[in-house]
Every structure is written in C-alpha cells, then in structure tokens.
PyMOL Python script that loads the backbone (N, CA, C, O; Angstrom):
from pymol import cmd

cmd.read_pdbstr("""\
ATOM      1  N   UNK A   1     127.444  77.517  94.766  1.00  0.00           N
ATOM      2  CA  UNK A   1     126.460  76.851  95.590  1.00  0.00           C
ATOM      3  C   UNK A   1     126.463  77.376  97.018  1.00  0.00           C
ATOM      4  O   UNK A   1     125.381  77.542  97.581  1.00  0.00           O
ATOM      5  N   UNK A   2     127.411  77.603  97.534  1.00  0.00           N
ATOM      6  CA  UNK A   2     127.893  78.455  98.782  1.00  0.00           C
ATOM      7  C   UNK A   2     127.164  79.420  98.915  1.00  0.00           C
ATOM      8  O   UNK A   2     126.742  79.783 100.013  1.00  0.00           O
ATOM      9  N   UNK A   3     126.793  80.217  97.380  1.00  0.00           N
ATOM     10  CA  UNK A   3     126.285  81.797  98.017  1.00  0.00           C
ATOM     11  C   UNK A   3     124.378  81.690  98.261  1.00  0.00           C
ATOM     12  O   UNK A   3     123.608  82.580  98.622  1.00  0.00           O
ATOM     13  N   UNK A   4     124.130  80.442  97.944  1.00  0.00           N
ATOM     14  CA  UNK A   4     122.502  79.919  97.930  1.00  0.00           C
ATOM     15  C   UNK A   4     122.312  79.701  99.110  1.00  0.00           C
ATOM     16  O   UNK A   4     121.327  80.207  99.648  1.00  0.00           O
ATOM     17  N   UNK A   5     123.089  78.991  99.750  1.00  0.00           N
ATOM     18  CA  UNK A   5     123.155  78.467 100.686  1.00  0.00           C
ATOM     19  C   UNK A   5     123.164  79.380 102.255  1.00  0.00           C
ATOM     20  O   UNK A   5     122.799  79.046 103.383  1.00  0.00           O
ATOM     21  N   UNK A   6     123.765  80.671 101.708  1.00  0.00           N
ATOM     22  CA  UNK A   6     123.556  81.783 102.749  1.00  0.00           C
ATOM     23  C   UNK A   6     122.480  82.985 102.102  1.00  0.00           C
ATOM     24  O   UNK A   6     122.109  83.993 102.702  1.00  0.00           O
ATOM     25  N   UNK A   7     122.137  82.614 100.849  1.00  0.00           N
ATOM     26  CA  UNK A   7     120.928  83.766 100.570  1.00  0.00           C
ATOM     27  C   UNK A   7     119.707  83.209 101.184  1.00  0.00           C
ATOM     28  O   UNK A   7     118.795  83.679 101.863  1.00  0.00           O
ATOM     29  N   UNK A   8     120.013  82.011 100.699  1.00  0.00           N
ATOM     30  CA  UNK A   8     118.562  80.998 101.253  1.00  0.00           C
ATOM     31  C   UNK A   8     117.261  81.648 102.978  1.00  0.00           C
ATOM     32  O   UNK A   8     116.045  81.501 103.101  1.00  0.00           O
ATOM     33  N   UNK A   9     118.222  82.276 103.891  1.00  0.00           N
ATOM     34  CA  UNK A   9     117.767  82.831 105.265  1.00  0.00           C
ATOM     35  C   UNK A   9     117.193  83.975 105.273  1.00  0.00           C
ATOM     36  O   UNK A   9     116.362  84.435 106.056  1.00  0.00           O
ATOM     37  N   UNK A  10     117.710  84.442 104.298  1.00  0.00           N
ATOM     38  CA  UNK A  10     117.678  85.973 103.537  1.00  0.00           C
ATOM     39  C   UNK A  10     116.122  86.225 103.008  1.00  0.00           C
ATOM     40  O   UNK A  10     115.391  87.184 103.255  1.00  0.00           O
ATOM     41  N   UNK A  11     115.845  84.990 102.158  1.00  0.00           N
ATOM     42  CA  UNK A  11     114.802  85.153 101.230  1.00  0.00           C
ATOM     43  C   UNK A  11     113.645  84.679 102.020  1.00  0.00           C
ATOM     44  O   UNK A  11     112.511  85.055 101.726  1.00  0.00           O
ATOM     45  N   UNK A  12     113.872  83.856 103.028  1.00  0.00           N
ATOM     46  CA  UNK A  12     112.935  83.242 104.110  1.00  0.00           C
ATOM     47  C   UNK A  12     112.016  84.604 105.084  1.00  0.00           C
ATOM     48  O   UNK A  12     110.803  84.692 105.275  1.00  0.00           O
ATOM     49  N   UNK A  13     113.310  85.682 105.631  1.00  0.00           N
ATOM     50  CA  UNK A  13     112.883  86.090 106.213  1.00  0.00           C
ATOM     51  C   UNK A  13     112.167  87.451 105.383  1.00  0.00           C
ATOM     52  O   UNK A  13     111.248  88.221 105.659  1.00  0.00           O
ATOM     53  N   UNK A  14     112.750  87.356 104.665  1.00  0.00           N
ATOM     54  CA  UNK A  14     112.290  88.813 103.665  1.00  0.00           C
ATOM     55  C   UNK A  14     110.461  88.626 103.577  1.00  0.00           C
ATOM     56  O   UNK A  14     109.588  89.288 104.137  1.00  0.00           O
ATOM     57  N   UNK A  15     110.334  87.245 102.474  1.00  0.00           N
ATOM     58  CA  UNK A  15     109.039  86.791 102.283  1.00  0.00           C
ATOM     59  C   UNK A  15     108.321  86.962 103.458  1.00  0.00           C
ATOM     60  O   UNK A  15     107.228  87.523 103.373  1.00  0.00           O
ATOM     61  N   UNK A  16     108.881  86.440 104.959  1.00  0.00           N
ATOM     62  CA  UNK A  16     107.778  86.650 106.095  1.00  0.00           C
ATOM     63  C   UNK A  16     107.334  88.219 106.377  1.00  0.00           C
ATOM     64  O   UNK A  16     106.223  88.587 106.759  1.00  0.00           O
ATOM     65  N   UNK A  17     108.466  89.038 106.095  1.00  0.00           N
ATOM     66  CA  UNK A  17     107.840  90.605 106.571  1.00  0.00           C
ATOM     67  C   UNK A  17     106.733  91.079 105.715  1.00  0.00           C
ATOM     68  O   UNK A  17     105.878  91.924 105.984  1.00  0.00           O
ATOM     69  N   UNK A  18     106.930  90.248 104.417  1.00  0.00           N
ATOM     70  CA  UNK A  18     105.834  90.883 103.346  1.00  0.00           C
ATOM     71  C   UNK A  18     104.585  89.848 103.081  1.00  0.00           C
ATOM     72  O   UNK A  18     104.109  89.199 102.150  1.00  0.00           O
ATOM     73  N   UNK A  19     104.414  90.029 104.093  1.00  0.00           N
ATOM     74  CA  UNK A  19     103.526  88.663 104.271  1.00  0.00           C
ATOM     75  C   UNK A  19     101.906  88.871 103.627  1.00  0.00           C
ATOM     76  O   UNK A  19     101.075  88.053 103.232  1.00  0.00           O
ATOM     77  N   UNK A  20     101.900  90.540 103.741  1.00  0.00           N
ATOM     78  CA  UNK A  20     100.568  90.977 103.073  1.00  0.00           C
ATOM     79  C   UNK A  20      99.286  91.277 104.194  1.00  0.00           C
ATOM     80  O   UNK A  20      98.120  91.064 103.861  1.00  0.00           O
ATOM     81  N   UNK A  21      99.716  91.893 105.817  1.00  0.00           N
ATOM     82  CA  UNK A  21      98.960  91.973 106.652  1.00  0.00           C
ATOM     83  C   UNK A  21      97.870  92.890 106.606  1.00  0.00           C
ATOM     84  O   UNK A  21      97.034  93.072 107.492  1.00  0.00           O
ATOM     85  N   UNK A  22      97.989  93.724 104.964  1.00  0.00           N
ATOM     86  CA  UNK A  22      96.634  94.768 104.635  1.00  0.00           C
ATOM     87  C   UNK A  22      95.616  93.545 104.429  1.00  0.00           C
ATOM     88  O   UNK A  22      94.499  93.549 104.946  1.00  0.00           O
ATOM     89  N   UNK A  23      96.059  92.580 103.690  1.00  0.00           N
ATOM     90  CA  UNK A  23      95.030  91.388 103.583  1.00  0.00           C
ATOM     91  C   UNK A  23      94.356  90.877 104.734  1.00  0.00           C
ATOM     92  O   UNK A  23      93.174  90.705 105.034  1.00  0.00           O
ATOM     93  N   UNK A  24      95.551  90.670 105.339  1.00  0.00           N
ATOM     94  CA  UNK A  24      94.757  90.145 106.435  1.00  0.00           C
ATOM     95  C   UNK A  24      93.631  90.762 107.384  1.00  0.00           C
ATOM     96  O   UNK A  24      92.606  90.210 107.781  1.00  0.00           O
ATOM     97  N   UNK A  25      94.203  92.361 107.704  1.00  0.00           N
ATOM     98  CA  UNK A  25      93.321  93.149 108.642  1.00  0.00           C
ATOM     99  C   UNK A  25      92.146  93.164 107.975  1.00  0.00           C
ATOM    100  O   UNK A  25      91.157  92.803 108.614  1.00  0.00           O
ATOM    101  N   UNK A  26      91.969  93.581 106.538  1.00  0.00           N
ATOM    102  CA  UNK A  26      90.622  93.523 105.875  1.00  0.00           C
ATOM    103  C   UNK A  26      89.809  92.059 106.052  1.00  0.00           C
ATOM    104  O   UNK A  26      88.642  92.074 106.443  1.00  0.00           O
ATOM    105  N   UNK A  27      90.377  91.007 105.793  1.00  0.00           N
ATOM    106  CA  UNK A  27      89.638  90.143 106.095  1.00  0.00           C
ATOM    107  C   UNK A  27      89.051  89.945 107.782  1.00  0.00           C
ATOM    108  O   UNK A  27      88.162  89.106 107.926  1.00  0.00           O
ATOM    109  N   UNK A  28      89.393  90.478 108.665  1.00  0.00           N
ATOM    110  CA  UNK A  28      89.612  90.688 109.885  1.00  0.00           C
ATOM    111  C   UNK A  28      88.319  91.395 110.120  1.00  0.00           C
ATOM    112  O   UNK A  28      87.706  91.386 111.187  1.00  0.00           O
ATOM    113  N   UNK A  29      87.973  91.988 109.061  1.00  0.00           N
ATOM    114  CA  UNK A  29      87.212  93.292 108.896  1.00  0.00           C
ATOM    115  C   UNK A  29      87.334  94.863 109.245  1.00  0.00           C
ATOM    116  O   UNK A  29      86.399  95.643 109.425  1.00  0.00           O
ATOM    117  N   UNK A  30      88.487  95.088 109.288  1.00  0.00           N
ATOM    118  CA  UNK A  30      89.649  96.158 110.125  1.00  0.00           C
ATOM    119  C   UNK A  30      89.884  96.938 109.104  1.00  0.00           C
ATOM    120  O   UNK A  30      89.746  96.420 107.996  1.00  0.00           O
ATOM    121  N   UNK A  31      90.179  97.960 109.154  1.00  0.00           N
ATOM    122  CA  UNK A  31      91.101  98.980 108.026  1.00  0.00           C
ATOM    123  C   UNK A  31      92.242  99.617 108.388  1.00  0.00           C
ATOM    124  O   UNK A  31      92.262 100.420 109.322  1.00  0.00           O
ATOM    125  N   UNK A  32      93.283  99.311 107.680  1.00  0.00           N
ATOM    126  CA  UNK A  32      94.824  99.675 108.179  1.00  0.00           C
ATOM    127  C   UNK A  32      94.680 101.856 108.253  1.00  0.00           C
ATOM    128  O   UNK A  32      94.481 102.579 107.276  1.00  0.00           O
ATOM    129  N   UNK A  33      94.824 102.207 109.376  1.00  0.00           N
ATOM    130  CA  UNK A  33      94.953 103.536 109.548  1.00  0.00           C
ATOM    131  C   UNK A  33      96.344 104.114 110.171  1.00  0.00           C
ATOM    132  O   UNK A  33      96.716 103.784 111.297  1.00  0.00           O
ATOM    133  N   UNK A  34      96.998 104.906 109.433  1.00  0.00           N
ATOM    134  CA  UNK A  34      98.044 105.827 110.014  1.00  0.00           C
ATOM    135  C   UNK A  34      98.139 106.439 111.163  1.00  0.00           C
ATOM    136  O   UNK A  34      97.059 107.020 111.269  1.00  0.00           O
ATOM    137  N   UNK A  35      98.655 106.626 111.925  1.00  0.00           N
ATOM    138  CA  UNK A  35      98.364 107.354 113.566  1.00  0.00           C
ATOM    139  C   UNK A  35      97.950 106.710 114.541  1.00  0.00           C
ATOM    140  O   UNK A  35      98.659 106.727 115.548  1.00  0.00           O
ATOM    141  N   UNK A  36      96.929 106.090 114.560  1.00  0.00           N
ATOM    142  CA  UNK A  36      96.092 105.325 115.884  1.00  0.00           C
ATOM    143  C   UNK A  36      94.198 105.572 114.944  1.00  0.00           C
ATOM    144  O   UNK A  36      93.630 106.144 114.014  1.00  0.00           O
ATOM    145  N   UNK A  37      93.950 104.407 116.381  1.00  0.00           N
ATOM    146  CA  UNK A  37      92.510 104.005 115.732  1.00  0.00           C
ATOM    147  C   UNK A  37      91.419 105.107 116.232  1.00  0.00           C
ATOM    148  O   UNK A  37      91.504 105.330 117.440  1.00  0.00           O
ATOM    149  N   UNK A  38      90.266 105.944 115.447  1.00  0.00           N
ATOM    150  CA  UNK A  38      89.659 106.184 115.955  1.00  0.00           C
ATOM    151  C   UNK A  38      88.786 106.034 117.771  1.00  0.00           C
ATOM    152  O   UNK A  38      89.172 105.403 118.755  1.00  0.00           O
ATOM    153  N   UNK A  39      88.170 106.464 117.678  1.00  0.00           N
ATOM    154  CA  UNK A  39      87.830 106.667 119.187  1.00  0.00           C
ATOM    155  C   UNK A  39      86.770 105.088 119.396  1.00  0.00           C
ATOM    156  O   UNK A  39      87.172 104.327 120.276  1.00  0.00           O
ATOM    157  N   UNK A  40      85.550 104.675 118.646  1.00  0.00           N
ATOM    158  CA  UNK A  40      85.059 104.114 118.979  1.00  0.00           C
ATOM    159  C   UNK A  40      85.394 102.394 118.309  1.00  0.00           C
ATOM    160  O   UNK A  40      84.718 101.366 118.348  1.00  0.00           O
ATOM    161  N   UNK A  41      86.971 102.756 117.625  1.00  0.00           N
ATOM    162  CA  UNK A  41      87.623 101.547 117.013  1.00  0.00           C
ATOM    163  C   UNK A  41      88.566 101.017 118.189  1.00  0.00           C
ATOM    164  O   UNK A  41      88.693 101.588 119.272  1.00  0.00           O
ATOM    165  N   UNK A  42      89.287  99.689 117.761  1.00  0.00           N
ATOM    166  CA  UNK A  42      90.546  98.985 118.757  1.00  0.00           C
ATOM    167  C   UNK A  42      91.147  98.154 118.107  1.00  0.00           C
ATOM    168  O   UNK A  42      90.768  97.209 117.416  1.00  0.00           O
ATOM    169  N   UNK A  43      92.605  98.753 118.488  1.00  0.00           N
ATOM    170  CA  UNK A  43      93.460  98.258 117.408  1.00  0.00           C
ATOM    171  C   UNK A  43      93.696  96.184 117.525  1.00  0.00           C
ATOM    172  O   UNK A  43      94.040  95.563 118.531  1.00  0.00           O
ATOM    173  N   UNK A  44      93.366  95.606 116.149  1.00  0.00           N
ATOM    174  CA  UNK A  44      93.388  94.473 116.302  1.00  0.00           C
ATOM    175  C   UNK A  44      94.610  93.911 115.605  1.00  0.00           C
ATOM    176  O   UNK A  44      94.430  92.718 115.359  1.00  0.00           O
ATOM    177  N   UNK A  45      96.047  94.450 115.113  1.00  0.00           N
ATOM    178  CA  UNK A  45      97.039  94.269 114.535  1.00  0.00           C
ATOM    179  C   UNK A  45      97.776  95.544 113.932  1.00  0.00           C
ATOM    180  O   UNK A  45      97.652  96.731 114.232  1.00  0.00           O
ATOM    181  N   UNK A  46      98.758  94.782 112.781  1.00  0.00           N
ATOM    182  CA  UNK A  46      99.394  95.976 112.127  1.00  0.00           C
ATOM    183  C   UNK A  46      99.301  95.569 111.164  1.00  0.00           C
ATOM    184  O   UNK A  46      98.988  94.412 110.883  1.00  0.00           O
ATOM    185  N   UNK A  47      99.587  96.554 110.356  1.00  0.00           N
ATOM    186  CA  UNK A  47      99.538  96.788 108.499  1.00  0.00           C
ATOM    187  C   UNK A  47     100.928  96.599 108.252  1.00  0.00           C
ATOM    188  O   UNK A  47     101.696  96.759 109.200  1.00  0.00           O
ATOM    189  N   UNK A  48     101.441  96.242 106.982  1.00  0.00           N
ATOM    190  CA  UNK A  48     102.986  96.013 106.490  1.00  0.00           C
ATOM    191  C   UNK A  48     103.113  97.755 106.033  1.00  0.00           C
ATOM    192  O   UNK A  48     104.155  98.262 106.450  1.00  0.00           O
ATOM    193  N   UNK A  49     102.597  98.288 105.591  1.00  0.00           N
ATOM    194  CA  UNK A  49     102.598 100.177 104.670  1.00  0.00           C
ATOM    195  C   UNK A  49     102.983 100.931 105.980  1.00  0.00           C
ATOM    196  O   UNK A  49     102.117 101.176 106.820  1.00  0.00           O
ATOM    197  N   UNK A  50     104.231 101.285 106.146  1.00  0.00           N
ATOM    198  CA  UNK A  50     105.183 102.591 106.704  1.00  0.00           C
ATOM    199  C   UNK A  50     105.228 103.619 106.013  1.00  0.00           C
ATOM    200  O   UNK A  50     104.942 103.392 104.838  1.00  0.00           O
ATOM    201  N   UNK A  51     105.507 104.841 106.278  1.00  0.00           N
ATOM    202  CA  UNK A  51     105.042 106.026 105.834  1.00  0.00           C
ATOM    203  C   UNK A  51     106.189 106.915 106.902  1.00  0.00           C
ATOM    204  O   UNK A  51     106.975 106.595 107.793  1.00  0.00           O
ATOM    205  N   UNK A  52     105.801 108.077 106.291  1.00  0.00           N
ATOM    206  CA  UNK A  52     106.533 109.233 107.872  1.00  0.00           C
ATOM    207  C   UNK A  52     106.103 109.157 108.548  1.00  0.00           C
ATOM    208  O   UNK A  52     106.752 109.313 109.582  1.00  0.00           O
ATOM    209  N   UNK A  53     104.486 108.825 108.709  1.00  0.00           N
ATOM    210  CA  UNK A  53     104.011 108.951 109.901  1.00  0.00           C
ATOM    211  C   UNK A  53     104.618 107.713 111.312  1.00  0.00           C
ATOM    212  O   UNK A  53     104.745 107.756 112.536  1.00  0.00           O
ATOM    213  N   UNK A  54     104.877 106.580 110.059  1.00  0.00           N
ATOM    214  CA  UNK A  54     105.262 105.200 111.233  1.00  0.00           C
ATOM    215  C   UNK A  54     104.425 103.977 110.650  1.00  0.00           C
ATOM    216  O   UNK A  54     103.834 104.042 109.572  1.00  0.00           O
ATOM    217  N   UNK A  55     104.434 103.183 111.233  1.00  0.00           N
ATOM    218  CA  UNK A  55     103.578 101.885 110.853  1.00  0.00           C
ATOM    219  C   UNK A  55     101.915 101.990 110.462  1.00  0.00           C
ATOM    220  O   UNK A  55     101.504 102.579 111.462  1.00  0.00           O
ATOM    221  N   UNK A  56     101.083 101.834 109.860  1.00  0.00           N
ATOM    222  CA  UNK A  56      99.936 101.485 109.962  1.00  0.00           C
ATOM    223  C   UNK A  56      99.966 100.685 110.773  1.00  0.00           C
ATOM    224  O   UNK A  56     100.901  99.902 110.934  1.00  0.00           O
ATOM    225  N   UNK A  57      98.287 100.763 111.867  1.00  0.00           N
ATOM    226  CA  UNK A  57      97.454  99.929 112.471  1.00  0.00           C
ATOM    227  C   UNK A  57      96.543  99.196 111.933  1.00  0.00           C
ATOM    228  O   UNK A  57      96.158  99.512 110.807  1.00  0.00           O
ATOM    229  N   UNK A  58      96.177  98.456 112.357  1.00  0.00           N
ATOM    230  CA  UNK A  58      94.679  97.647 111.820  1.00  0.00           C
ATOM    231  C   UNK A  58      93.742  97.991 112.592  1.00  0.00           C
ATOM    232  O   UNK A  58      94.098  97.685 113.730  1.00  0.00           O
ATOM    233  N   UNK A  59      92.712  98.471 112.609  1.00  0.00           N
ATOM    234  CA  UNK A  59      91.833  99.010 113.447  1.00  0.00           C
ATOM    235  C   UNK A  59      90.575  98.022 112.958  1.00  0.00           C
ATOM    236  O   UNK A  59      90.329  97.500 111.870  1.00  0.00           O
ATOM    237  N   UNK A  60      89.760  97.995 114.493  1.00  0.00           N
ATOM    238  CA  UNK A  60      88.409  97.056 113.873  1.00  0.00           C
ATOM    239  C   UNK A  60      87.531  97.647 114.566  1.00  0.00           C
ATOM    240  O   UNK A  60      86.348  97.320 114.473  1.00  0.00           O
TER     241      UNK A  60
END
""", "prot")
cmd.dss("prot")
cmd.show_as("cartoon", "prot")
cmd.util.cbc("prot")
cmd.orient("prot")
C-alpha cells in the first residue's frame, strides 16, 4: 500500500504533461509547427510532440 501511495504523484503529474495540447491548439484554430510560426502567424501556445528539432509551437 506504501508503494501507491508514492506512485500516486507520479501518475498525477505524468497525466498533466500529456494532456493532449495538439487538441487543444487545433481547436484554438492553430496548427502545431516545428521551428517557429510563419511570418504572418503568432504563436498562441505549445504542442506536447518534441522532435530534434525541440518543442512544437501552436501557431494561429
């Protein structure tokens, strides 16, 4: 029962990173892009999808 009891923080915070923020930017009306946002876009968040390049943006 002990080891629930310390996974329990574990599983809390895990679930929040994967929270699904491609969902969200799309609903946002945004599209998650690698690098930075086009010229006549502005970035309105981030995407959860890392890559080599680095984090996705949400661009709108």
């Amino acid at each position: 029962m002990k080891i629930l009891f310390l996974l329990f923080p574990f599983f809390l915070l895990f679930l929040q990173g994967a929270a699904g923020n491609d969902i969200r930017c799309t609903i946002e009306g945004g599209r998650c892009r690698f690098g930075g946002c086009q010229f006549a876009e502005k970035q309105i968040g981030k995407c959860y999808r890392i890559s080599l390049w680095g984090q996705a943006v949400c661009c709108g």
